[in-house]
DSSP file (Angstrom, degrees, kcal/mol; ACC not computed):
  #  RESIDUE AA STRUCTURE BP1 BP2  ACC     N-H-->O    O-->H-N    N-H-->O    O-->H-N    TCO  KAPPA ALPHA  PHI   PSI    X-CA   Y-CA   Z-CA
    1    1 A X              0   0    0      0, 0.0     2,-0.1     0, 0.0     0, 0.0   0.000 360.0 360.0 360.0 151.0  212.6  242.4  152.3
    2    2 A X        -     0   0    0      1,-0.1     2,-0.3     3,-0.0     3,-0.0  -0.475 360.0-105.7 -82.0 158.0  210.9  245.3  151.3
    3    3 A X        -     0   0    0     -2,-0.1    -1,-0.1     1,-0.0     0, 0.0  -0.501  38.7-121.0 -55.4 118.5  207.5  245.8  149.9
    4    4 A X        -     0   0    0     -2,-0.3     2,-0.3    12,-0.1    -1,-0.0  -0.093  25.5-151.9 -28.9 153.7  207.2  246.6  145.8
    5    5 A X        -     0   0    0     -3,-0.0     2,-0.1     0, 0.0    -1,-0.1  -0.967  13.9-107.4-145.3 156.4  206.0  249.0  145.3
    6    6 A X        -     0   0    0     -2,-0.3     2,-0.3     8,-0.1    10,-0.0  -0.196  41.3-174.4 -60.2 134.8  203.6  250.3  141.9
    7    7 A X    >   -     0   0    0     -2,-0.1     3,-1.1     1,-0.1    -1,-0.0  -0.720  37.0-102.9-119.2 154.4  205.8  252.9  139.8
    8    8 A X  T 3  S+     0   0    0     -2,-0.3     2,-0.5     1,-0.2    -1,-0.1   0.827 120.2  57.7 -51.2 -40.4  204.5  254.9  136.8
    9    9 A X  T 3  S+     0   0    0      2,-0.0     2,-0.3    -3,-0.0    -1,-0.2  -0.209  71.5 133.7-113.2  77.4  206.2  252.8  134.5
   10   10 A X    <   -     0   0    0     -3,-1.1     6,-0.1    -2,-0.5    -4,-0.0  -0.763  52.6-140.6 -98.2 156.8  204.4  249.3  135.6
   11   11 A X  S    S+     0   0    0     -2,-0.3     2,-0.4     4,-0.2    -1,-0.1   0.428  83.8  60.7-103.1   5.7  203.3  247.4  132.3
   12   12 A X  S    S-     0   0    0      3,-0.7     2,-2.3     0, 0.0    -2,-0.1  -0.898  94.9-113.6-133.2 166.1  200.0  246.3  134.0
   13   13 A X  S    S-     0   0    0     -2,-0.4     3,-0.1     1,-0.3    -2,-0.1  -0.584 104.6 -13.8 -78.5  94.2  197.4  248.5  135.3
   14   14 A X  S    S+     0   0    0     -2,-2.3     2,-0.7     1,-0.2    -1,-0.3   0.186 113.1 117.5  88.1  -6.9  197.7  247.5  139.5
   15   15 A X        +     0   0    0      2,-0.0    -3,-0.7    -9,-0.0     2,-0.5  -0.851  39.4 171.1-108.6 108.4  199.9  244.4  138.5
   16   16 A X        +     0   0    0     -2,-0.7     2,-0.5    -6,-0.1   -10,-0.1  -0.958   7.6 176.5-110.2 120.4  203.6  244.4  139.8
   17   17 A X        +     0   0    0     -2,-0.5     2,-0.6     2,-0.0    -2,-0.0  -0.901   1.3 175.3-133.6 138.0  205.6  241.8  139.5
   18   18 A X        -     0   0    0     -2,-0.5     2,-0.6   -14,-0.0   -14,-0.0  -0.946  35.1-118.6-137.0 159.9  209.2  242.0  140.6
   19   19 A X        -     0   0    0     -2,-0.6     2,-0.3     0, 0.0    -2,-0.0  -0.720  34.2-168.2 -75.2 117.4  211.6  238.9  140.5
   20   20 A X        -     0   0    0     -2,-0.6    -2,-0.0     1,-0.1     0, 0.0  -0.923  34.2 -84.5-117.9 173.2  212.7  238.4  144.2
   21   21 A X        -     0   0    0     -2,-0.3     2,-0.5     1,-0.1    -1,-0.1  -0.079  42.2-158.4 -49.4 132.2  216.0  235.7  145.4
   22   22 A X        -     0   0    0      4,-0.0    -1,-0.1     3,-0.0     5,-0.0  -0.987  11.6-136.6-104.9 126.4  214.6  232.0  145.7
   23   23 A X        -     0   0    0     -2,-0.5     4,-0.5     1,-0.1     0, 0.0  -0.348  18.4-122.6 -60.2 166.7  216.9  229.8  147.9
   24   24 A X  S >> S+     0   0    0      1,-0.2     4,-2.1     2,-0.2     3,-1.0   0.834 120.6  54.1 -89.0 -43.7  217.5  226.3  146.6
   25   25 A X  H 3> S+     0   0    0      2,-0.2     4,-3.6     1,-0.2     5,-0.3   0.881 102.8  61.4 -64.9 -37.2  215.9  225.0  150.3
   26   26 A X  H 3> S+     0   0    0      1,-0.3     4,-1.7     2,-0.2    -1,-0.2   0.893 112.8  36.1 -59.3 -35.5  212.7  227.4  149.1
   27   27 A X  H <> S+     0   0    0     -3,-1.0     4,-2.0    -4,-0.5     5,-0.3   0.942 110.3  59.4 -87.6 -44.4  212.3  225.1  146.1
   28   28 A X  H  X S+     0   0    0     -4,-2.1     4,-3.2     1,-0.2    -2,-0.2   0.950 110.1  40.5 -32.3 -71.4  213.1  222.2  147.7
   29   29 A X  H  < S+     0   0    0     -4,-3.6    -1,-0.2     1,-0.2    -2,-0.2   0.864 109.2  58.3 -57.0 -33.0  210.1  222.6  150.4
   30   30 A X  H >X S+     0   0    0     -4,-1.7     3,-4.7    -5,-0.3     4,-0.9   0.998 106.8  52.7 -62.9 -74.9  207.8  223.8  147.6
   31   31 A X  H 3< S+     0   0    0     -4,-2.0    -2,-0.2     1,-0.3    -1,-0.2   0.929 105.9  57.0 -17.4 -53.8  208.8  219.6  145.5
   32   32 A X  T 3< S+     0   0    0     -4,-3.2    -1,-0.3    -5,-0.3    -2,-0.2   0.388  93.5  60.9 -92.8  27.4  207.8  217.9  148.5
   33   33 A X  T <4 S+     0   0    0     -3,-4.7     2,-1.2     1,-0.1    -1,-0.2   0.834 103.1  53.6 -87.5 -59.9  204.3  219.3  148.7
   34   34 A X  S  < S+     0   0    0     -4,-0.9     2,-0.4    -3,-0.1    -2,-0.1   0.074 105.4  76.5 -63.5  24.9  203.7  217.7  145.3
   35   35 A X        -     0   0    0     -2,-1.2     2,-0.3    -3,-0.1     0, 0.0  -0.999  56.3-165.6-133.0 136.3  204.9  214.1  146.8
   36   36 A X        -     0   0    0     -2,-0.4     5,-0.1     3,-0.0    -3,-0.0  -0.997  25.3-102.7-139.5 168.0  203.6  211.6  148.9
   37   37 A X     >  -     0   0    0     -2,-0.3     4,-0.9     1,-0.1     5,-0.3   0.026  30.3-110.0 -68.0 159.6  204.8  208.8  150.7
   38   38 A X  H  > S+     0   0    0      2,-0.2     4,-1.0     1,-0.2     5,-0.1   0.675 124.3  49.6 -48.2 -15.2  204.6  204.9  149.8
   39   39 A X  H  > S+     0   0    0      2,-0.2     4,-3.2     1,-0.2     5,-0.4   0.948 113.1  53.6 -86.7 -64.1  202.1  204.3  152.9
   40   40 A X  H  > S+     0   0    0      1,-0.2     4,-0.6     2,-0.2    -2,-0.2   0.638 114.0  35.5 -26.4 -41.9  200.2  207.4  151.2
   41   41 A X  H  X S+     0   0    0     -4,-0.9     4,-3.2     2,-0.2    -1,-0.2   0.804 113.2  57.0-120.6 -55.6  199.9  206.0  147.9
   42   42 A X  H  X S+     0   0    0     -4,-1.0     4,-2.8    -5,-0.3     5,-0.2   0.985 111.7  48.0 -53.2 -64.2  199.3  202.2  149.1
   43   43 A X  H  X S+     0   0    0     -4,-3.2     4,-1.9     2,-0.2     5,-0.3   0.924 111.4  49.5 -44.0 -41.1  196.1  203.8  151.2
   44   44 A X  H  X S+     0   0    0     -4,-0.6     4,-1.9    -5,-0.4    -2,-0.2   0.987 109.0  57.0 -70.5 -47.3  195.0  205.6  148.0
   45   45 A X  H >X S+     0   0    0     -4,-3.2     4,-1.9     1,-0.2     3,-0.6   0.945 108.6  40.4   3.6-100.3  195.4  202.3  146.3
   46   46 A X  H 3X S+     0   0    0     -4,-2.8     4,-1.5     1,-0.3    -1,-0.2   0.773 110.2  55.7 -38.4 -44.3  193.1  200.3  148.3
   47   47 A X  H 3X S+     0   0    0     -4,-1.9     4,-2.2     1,-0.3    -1,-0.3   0.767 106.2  50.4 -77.5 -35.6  190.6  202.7  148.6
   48   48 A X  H XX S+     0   0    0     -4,-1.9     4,-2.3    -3,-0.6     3,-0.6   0.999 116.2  48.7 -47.9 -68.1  190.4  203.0  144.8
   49   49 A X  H 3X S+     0   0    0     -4,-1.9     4,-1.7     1,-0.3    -2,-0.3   0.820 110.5  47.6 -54.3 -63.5  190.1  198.9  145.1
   50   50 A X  H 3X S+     0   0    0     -4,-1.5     4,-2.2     1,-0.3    -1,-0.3   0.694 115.8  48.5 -87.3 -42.9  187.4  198.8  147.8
   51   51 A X  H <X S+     0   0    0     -4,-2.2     4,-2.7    -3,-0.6     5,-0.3   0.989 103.6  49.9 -54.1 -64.4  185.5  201.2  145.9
   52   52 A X  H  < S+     0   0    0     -4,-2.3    57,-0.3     2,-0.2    -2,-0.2   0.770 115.7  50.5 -10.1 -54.7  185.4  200.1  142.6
   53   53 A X  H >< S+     0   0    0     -4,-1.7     3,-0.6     2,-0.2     4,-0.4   0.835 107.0  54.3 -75.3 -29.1  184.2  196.6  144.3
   54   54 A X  H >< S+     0   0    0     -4,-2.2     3,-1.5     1,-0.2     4,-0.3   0.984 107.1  45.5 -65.2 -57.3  181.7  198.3  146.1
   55   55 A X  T >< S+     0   0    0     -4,-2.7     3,-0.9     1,-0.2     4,-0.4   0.669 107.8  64.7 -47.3 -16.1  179.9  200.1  142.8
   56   56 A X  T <> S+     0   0    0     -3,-0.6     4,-0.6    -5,-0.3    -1,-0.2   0.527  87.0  76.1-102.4  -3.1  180.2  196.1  140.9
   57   57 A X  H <> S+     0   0    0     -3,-1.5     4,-1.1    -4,-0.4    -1,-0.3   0.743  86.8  50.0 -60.4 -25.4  177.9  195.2  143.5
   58   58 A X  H X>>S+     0   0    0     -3,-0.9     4,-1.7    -4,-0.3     3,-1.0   0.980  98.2  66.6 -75.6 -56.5  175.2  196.9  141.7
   59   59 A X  H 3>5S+     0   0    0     -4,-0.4     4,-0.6     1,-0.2    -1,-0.2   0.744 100.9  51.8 -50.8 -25.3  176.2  194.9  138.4
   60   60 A X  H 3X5S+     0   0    0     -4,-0.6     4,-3.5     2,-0.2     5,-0.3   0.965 109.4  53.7 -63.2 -62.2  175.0  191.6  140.5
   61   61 A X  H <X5S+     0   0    0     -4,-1.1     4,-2.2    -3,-1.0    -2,-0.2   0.867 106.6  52.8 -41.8 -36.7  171.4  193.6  141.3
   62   62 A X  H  X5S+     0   0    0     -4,-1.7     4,-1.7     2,-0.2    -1,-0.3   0.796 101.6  55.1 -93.1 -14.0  171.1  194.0  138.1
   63   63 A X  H  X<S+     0   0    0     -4,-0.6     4,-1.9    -5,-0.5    -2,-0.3   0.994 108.1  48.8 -77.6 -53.6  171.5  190.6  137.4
   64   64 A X  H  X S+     0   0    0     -4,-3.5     4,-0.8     1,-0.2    -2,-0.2   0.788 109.0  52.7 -31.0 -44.6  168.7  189.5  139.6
   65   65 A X  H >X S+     0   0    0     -4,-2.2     4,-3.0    -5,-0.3     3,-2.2   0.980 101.1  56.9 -76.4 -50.7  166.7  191.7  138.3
   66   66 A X  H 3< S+     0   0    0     -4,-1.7    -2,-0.2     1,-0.3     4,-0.2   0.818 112.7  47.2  11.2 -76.4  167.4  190.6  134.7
   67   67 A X  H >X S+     0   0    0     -4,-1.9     4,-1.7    -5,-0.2     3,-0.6   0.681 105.5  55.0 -56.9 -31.9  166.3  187.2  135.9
   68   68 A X  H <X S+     0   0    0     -3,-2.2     4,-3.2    -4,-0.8    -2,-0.2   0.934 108.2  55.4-103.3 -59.0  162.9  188.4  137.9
   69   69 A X  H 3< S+     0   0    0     -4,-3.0    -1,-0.3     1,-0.2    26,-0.2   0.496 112.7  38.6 -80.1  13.5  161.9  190.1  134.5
   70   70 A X  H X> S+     0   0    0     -3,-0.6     3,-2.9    -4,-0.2     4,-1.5   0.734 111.9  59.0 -70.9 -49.2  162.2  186.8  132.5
   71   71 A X  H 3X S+     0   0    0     -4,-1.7     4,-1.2     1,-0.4    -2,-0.2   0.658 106.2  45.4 -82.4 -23.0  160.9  184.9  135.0
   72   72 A X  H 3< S+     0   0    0     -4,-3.2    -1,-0.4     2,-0.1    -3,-0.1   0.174 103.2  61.0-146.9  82.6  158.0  186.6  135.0
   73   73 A X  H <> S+     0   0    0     -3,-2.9     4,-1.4    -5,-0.2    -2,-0.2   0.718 106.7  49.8 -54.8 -82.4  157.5  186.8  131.4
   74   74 A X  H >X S+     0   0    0     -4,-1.5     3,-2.6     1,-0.2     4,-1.3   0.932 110.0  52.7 -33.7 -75.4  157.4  183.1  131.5
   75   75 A X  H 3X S+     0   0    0     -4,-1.2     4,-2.5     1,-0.2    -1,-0.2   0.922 110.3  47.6 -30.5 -57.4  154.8  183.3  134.5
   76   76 A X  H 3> S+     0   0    0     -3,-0.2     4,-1.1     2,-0.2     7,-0.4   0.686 108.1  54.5 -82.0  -4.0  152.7  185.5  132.5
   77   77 A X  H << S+     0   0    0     -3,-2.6     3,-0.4    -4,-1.4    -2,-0.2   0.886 111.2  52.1 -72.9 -69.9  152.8  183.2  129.1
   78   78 A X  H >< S+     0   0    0     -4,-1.3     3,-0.7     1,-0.2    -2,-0.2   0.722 108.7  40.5 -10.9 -84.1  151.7  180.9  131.1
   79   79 A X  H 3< S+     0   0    0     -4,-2.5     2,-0.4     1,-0.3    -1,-0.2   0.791 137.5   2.5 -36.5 -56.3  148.8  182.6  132.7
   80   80 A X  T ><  -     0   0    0     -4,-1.1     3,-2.0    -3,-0.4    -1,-0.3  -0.904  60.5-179.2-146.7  89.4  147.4  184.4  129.2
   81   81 A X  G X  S+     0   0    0     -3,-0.7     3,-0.9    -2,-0.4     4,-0.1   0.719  75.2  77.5 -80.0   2.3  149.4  183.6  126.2
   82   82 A X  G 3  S+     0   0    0      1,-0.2    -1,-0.2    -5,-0.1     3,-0.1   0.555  91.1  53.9 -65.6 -12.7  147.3  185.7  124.2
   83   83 A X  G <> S+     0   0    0     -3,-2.0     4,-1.1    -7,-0.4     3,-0.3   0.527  73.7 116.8 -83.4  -6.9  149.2  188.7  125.6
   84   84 A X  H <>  +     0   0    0     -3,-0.9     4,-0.7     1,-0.3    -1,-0.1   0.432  69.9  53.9 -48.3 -29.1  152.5  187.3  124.6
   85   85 A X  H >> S+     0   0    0      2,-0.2     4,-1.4     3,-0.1     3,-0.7   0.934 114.9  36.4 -84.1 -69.9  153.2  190.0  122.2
   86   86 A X  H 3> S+     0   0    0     -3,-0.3     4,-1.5     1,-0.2    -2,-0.2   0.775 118.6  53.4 -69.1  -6.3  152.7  193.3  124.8
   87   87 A X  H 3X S+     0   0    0     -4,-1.1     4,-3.3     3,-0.1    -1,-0.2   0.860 101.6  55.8 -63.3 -42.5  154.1  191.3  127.5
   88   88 A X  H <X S+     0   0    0     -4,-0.7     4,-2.1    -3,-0.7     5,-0.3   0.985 103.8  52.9 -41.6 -82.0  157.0  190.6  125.4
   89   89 A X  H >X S+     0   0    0     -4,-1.4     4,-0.9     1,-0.2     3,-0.8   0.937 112.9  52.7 -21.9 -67.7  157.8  194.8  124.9
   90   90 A X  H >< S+     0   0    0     -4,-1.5     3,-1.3     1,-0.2     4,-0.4   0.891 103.2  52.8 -65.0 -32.5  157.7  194.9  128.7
   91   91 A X  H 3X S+     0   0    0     -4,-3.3     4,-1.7     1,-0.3     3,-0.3   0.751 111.8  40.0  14.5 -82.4  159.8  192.5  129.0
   92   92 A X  H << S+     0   0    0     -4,-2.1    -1,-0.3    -3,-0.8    -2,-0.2   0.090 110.9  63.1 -90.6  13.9  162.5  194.0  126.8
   93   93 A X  T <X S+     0   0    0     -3,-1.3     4,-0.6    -4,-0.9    -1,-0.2   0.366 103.4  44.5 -96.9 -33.0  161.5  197.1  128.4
   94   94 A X  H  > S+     0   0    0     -4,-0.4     4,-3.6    -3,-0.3     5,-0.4   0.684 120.1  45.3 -81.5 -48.6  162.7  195.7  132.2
   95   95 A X  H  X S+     0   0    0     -4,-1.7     4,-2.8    -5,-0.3     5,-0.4   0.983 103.5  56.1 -60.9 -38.7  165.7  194.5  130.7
   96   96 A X  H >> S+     0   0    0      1,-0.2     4,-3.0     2,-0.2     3,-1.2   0.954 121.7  29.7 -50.2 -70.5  166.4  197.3  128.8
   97   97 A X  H 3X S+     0   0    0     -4,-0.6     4,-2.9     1,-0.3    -1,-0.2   0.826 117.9  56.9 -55.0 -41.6  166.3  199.7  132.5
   98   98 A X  H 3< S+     0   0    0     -4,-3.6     4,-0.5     2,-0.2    -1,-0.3   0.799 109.6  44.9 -86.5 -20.9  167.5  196.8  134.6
   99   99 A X  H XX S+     0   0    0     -4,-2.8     4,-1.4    -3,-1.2     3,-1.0   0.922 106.5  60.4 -56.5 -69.4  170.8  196.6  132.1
  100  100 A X  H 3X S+     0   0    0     -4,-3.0     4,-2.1    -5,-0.4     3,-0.3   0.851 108.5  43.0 -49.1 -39.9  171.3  200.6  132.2
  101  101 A X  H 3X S+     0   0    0     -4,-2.9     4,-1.4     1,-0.2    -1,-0.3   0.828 111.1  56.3 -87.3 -11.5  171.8  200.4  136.1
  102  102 A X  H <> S+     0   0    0     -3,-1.0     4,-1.1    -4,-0.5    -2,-0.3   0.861 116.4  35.5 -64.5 -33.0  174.0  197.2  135.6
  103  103 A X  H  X S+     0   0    0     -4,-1.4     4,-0.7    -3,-0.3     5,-0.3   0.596 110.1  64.0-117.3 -37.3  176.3  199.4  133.1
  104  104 A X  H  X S+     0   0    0     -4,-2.1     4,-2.4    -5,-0.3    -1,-0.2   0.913 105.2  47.8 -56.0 -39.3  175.9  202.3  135.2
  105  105 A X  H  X S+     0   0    0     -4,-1.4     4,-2.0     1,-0.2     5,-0.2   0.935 113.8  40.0 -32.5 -67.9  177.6  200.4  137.9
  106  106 A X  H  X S+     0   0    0     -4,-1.1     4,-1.8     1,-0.2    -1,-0.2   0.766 105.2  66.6 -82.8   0.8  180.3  199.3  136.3
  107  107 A X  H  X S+     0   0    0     -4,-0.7     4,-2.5     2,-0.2    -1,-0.2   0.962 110.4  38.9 -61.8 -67.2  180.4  202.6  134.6
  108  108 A X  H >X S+     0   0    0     -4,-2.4     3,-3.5    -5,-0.3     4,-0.9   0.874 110.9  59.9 -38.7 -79.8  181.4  204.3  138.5
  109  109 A X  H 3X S+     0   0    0     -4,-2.0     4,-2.9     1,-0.3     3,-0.4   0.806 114.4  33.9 -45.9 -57.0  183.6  201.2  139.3
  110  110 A X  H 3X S+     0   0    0     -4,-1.8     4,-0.8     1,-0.3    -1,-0.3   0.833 113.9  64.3 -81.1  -2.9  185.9  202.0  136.3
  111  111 A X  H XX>S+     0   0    0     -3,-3.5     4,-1.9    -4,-2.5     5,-0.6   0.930 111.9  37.3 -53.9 -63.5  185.2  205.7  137.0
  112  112 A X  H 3<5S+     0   0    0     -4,-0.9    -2,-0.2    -3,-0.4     4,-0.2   0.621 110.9  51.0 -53.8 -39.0  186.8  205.2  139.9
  113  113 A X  H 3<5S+     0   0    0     -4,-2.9    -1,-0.2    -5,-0.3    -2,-0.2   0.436 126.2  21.7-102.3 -10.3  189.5  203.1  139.4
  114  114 A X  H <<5S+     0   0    0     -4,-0.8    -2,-0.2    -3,-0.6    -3,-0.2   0.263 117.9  56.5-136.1 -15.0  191.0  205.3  136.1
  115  115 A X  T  <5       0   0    0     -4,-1.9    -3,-0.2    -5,-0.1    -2,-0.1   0.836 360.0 360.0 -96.3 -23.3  189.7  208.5  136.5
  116  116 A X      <       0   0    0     -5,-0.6    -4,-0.1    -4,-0.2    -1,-0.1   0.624 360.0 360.0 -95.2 360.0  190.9  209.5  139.9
């Protein structure tokens, strides 16, 4: 087909736009770019799954860790309960951090699993 080509009376300044024939096959090929197959879709699937489980792994760490900073709390009543009160604050201060990467975790996982 021949080129367009810009005329005096084009309504944009360098912009030509001229309608040219689409075949019904043209459109066709154009559809099945925006599809993919069941095997396609089944891979994307899993891979969603496998992530997800892989980020909720962290939510476990942070349970352990959770535990390490009660446990020692307790250790350190023991030792000097006279600190009891600014040991406490740090305390809730481990948990606090050691919570935020448990929630970050599962934050990804569901990041993962609904956003993409």
């Amino acid at each position: 087909p021949p080129t367009p080509r810009c005329t005096t009376d084009c309504p944009g300044v360098g912009r030509c736009f001229t309608l040219l024939p689409v075949s019904e096959a043209s459109l066709l090929n154009v559809s099945r770019r925006f599809q993919t197959s069941a095997v396609s879709r089944d891979i994307d699937t899993a891979a969603k799954f496998i992530g997800a489980g892989a980020a909720t792994v962290g939510v476990a760490g942070s349970g352990a860790g959770i535990g390490t900073v009660f446990g020692s709390l307790i250790i350190g009543y023991a030792r000097n309960p006279s600190l009891k009160q600014q040991l406490f604050s740090y305390a809730i201060l481990g948990f606090a951090l050691s919570e935020a990467m448990g929630l970050f975790c599962l934050m990804v996982a569901f990041l993962i699993l609904f956003a993409m």
